[in-house]
N, C-alpha and C positions, 0 to 999 in steps of 0.2 A: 157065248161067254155069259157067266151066272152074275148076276146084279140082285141087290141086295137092298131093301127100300126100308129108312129108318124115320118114321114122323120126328116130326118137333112141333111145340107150339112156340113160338115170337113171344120173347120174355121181354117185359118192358125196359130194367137194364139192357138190353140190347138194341136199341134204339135209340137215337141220335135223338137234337133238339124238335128235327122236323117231323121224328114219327117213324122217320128210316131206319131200316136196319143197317147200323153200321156196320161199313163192309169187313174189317177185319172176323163179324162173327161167320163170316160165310166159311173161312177156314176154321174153328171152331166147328162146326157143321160139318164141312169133311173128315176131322181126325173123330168124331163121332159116329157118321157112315164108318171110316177105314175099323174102327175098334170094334164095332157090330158086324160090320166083314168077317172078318179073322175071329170073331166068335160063331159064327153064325158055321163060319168053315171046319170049328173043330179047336181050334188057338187061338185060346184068347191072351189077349197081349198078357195079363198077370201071368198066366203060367208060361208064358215065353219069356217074361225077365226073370221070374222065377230059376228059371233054368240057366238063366245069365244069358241070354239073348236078347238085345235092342235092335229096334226097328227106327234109325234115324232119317230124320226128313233132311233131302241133302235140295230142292226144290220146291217149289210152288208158283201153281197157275192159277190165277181166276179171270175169270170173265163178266161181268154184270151186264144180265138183260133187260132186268127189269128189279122195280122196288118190293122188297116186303116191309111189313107193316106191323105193328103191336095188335097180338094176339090172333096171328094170320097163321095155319098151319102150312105148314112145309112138309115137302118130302125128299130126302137125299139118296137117291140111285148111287149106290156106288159099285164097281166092277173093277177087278184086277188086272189090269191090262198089257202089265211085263209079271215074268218072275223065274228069275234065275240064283243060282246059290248063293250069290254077292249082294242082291238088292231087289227091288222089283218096284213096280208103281201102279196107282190106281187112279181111277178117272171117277169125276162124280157128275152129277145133274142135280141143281135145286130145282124143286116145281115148287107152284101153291095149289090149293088145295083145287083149284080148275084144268089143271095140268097144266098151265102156263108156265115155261124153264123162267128163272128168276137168274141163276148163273150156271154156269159149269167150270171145272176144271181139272187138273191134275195135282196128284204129287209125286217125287221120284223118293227112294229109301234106300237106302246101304244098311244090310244087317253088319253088326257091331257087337262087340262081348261086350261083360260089364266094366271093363276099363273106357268104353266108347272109342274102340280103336277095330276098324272094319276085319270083317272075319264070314266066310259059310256058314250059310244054316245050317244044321244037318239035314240030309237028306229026306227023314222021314218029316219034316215039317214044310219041306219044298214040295213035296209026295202029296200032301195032304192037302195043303191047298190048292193043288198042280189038280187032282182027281175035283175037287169043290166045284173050281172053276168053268172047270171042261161040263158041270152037268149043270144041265137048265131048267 
């Protein structure tokens, strides 16, 4: 399964009183992995809404293993791990910059038109990521 490594560096708005990264940016950080996924695959999200196709997030997982820190680079692993006409999910890994995992987790997605009411992809965009994935 193909994974897809996107840096960051630790923006100091993103960090708490004590210097921590607050945890809500770690999803922030995923839907960044997930957008450079699906670019990276050929679809990028503007030309999928463009088309009137949304990718809504119907879940989220996180896990904290460890802290990041103000102006600490990261790297976000992220891999598509379901994908079928309805919906699909992706799984990510934070590291810093020693490869130490900081978090992981998941998210789950239902494609949706632009009423935001669930619908198939089309085929050739399930195709597309479907061949992405499969190559490492």
């Amino acid at each position: 399964m193909r994974t897809v490594e996107t840096r960051l560096r630790v923006r100091y708005s993103e960090t708490d009183r004590m210097g921590i990264v607050y945890h809500a940016h770690y999803i922030s950080w995923f839907e960044i992995g997930r957008t450079e996924y699906c670019r990276a695959a050929g679809v990028p999200y503007r030309r999928l809404e463009d088309a009137g196709l949304l990718i809504l997030v119907t879940a989220v997982e996180c896990r904290y293993r460890r802290s990041a820190r103000y102006d600490d680079e990261v790297r976000v692993a992220t891999s598509l791990s379901e994908l079928a006409s309805r919906g699909l999910a992706f799984s990510y890994e934070v590291f810093d910059a020693d490869g130490r995992r900081l978090a992981d987790g998941a998210t789950r997605h239902v494609f949706a038109d632009s009423g935001g009411r669930p619908t198939r992809a089309p085929a050739d965009v399930v195709d597309v990521l479907a061949r992405f994935r499969a190559t490492a």
